[in-house]
N, C-alpha and C positions, 0 to 999 in steps of 0.2 A: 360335792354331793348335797349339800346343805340348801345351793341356788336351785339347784333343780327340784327340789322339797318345797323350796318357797313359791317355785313357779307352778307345782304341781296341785298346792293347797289352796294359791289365789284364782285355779281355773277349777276348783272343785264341785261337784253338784251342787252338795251344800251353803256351798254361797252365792251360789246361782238361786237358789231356791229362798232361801235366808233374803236375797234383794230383792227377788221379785214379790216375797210376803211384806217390804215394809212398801216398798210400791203399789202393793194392794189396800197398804192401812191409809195410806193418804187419800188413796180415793174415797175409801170407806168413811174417813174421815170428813172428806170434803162433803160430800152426799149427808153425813149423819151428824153432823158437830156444826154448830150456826154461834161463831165468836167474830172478832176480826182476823183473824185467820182464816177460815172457813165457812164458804156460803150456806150451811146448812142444806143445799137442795141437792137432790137426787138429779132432776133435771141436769144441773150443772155438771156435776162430776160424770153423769154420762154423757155430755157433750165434748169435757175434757178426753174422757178416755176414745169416743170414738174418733176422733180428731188425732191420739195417739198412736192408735192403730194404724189410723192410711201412713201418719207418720213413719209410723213402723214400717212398712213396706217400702218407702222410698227408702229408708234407712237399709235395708235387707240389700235394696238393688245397688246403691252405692259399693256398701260390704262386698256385693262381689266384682264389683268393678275394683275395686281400693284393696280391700282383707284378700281375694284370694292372687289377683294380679298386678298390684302398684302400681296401676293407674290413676292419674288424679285426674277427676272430672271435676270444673270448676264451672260447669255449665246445665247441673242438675235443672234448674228452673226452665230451661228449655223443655225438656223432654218432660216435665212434670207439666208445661200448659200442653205441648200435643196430645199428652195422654189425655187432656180434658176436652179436647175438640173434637175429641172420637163419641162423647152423648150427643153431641149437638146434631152432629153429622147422621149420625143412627140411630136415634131414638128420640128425639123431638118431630113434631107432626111436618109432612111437606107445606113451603108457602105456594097458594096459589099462585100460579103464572107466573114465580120462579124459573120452574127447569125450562117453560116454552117462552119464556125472555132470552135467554141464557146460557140453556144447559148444553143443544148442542155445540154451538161454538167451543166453550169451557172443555167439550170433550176432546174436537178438533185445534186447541190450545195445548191441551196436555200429549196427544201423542206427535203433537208437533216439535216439542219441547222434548219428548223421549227420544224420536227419531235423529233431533239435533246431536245427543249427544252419543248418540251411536256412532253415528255417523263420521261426528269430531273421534270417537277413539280408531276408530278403524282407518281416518286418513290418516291419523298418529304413527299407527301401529305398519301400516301398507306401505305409506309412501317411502320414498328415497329418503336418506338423513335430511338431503339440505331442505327439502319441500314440505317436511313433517308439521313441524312448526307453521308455516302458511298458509298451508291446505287445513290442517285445522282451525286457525284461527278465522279461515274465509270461511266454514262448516257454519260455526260458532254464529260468527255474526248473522251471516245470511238466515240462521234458523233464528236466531232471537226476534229479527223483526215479523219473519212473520207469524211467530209465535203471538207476538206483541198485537201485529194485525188482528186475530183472531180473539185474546184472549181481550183486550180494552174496551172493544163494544159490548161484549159479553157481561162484564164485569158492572158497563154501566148502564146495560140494561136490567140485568139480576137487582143492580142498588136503589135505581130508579121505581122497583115494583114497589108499594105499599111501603114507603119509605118508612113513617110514622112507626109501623107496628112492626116490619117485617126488616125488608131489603139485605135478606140474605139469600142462600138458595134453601134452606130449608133439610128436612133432614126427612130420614126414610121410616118413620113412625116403627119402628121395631123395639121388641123389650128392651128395656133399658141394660139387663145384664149382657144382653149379646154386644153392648158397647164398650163393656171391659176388654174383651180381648182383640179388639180391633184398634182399642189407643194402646194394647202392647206392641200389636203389628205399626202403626203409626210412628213410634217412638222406635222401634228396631230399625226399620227403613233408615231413618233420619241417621241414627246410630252406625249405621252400616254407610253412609254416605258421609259421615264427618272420620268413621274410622280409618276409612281407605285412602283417604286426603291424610288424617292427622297424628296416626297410630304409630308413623315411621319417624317422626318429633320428636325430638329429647322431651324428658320430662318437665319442666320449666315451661316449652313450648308450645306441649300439649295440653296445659292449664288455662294459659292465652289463648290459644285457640279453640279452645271447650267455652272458655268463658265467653269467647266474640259472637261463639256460633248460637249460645244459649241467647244472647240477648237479641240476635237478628231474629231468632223463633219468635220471640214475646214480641219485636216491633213489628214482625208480616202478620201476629193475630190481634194486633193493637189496630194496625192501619188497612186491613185487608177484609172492608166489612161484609160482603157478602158471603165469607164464611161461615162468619157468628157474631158479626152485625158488629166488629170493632171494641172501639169504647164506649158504644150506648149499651153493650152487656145481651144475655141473652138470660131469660128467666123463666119458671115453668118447664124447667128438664124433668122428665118422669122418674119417676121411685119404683125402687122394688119394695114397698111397704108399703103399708096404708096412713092414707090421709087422716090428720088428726081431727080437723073438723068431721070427718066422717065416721069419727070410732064416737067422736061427743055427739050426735044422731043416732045411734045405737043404743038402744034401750039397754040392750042385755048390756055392754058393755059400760052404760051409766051404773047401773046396778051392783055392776060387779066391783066397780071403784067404788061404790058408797060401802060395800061392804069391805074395802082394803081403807076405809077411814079417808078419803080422798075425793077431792072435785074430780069431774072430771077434763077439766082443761090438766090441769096436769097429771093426771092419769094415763092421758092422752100421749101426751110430751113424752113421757117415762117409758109407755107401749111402744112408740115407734122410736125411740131413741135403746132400746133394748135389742129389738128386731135388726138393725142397722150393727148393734157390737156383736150380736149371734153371726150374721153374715163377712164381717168384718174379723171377727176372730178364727173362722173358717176358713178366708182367706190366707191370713198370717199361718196359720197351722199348714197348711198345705204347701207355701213357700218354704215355711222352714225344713219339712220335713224333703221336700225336695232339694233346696238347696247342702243340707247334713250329708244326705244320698249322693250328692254329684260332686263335694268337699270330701269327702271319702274315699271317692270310686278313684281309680286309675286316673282318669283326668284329670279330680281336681288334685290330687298330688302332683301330677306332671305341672299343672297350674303353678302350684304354690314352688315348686323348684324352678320355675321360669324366673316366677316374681322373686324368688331369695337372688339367684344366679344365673342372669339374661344369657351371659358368657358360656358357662359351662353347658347349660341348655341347646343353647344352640350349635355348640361344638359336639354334640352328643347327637344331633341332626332333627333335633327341632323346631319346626319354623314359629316361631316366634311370634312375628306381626301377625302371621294367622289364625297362631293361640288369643292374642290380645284382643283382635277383633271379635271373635268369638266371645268371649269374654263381657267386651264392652256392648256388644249388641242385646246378650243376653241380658244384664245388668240396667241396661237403659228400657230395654221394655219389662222388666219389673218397677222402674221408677213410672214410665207410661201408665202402667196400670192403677199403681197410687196415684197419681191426676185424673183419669175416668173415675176412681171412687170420688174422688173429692166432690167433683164437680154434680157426682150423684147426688152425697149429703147435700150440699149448698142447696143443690138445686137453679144454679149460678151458672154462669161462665163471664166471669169482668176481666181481659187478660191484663187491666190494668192493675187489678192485683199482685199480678206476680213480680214478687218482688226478688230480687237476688239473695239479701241479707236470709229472708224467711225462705225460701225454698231450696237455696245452695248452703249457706253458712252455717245457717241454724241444721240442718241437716249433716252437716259434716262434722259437727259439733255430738251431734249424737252418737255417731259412729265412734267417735275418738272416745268419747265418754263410757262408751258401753264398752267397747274394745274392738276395733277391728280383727277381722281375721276370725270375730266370729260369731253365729245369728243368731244366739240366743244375746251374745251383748248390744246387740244391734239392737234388738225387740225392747230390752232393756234400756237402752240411751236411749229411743225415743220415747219410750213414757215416762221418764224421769225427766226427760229437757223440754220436752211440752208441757206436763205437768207447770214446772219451773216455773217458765217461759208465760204461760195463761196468771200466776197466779203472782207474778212480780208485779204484774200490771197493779195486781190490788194492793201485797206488801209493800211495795215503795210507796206511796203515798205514807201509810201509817209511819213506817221508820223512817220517811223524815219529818215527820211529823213531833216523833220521840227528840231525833238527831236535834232539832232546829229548835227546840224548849226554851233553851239559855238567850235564842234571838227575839229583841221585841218583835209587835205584831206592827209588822208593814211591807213592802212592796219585795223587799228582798226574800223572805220569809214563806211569803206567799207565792214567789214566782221558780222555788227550789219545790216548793210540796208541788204544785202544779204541773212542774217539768218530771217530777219521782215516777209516771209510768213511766216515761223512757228512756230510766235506767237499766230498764229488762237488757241491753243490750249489753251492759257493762257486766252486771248479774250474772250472762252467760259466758262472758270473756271472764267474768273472775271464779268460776264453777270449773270451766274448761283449764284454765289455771292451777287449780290447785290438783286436779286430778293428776294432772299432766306431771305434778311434783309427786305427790304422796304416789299414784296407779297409771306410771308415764306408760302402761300396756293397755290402761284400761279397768275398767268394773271387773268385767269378765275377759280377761286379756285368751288370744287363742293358745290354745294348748302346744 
């Protein structure tokens, strides 16, 4: 009686609320306190925290692939860059004489490419045992080339147009929010085509294979530039807020900062970094409040006894791999959707960025941290391990600064302070550590 008292107090409101107010102080802190701890600027702490939000969301999409069905996705950084290919694709302006280099072939490429693989499942499925295998593999080949026929000219004449500035195919000028839920759609697809390959893999397996498939994403948006133009980046993505230079051109709004005691370059910064966590927190409230709803309902309890009891679930006549994918589809285009934010703030798309460490680890880190299994700890481990994470970069300098005192002043001295940002790494292996001892459930472990 006593363990279930303990388990019942450390998932209480109260402490849910109690974490999330000293989470609030640090920000407040960071924004309102100017020491070597903390920048003093409002700017910053609202860049921290908007930055924790989208985190948040990739954090929420994990949680339900991991907290409600014990799947381990080791390849979140994949579906976090599709989801950001989805502004480029739909809300950046068309390049001229793109789609008429191009586009139709590109189109005559892809259903050439779908027809292929119809085609290979149906001689799979039709033919005689012993011809199944050969007829499909002759499908296969035969459509790949002239898929390849189709799709290579195309490719290099879209890259060939205005190389300099463009050589992509450009994107269909629409608001920028109708790009959110098209990099979920983006990121589900993918999801649904790595599930029904990898879903039926032991656990171990499906990590491996989550992990290979995330990094083939990030290499075809690295090396595939007429998408979004590769590694030369793509810049000038549209916002759903307004331009800062254009609020500092606004009288009224110069005036209004001189009367809040303020330039307005950062007035500026503060207004559309505000607008960004309104829409941003909007976001997050609406996934939790759905996700609560669907971890509640009949499913997600059948969910959660799949994931305790694959065995008994399935003896009880539940299909299983079909619960899972459902699951991981669902799960992956909420992580989609956090990469179309991102890419909103930035205003970027470099896929060279995406790095594993920061979009799968440091992520998975939050979950563990917060608690899996459930979304208020999820929202919780990602603004507490961004937090972190941003401001290690600053305290590791100082504290080896303090540590290295006793060393004279020379090359060794100097080349420990200098490497002290990228400690963050260690920082977070040793934060994830200790929780894992003192709160091996979590902040907010699930109920």
């Amino acid at each position: 009686m006593s363990t279930t008292r303990q388990a019942d107090t450390s998932s209480s409101p109260l402490r849910g609320l109690l974490l999330f107010l000293i989470i609030a102080v640090l920000f407040v802190l960071e924004g309102a306190t100017r020491n070597a701890m903390f920048s003093g600027s409002w700017n910053s702490a609202l860049s921290i925290l908007n930055m924790g939000l989208i985190s948040a969301v990739t954090a929420l999409g994990v949680n339900m692939i991991w907290g409600y069905g014990g799947l381990f996705n080791a390849g979140v950084v994949g579906f976090v860059a599709l989801g950001g290919l989805a502004p480029i694709l739909i809300s950046t302006p068309p390049v001229a004489g793109a789609w008429a280099a191009g586009g139709p072939r590109l189109i005559l490429a892809l259903a050439v490419g779908l027809a292929t693989l119809v085609l290979a499942i149906v001689a799979a499925n039709r033919l005689s045992r012993g011809l199944r295998f050969w007829g499909a593999a002759l499908v296969l080949i035969v459509g790949y080339v002239l898929t390849r026929m189709a799709f290579d000219p195309a490719v290099t004449a879209i890259e060939a147009n205005n190389p300099a500035e463009a050589g992509n195919i450009g994107g269909l000028g629409l608001p920028i929010l109708m790009s959110w839920p098209v990099g979920m759609l983006l990121a589900a697809i993918a999801a649904w085509g790595v599930g029904k390959v990898a879903l039926g893999l032991r656990s171990d397996y499906l990590a491996i294979a989550t992990l290979g498939i995330g990094e083939i994403i990030v290499a075809i948006l690295k090396n595939e530039g007429w998408l979004a133009r590769g590694v030369l980046n793509m810049t000038g993505v549209p916002r759903p807020v307004p331009y800062e230079l254009a609020l500092q051109s606004n009288p009224d709004f110069v005036a209004a900062a001189a009367r809040w005691g303020m330039d307005a370059a950062t007035a500026s910064g503060i207004y559309v970094k505000l607008c960004y966590t309104a829409i941003f927190v909007a976001v997050v409230l609406t996934l939790i409040l759905l996700s609560q709803l669907a971890l509640y309902s009949p499913w997600g309890r059948m969910m959660r006894a799949i994931r305790d009891n694959e065995t008994a679930a399935a003896a009880m006549g539940k299909n299983v791999t079909r619960r899972h994918l459902q699951l991981f589809v669902l799960g992956s285009a909420v992580i989609g959707l956090s990469g179309a934010m991102m890419v909103t703030l930035d205003g970027l798309m470099a896929p060279g960025g995406y790095n594993p460490l920061r979009y799968t680890f440091l992520i998975w880190v939050m979950v563990i941290v917060g608690g899996s299994g459930n979304n208020w700890g999820a929202v919780l481990g990602a603004l507490l391990i961004w937090f972190l994470w941003i401001k290690a970069e600053v305290w590791g300098p100082a504290l080896m600064s303090l540590l290295t005192l006793p060393l004279s002043e020379g090359g060794l001295r100097r080349h420990l302070i200098e490497s002290a940002p990228q400690m963050r790494y260690v920082a977070m292996g040793l934060v994830l550590l200790l929780v894992l001892r003192f709160a091996p459930r979590g902040l907010l472990p699930e109920r």
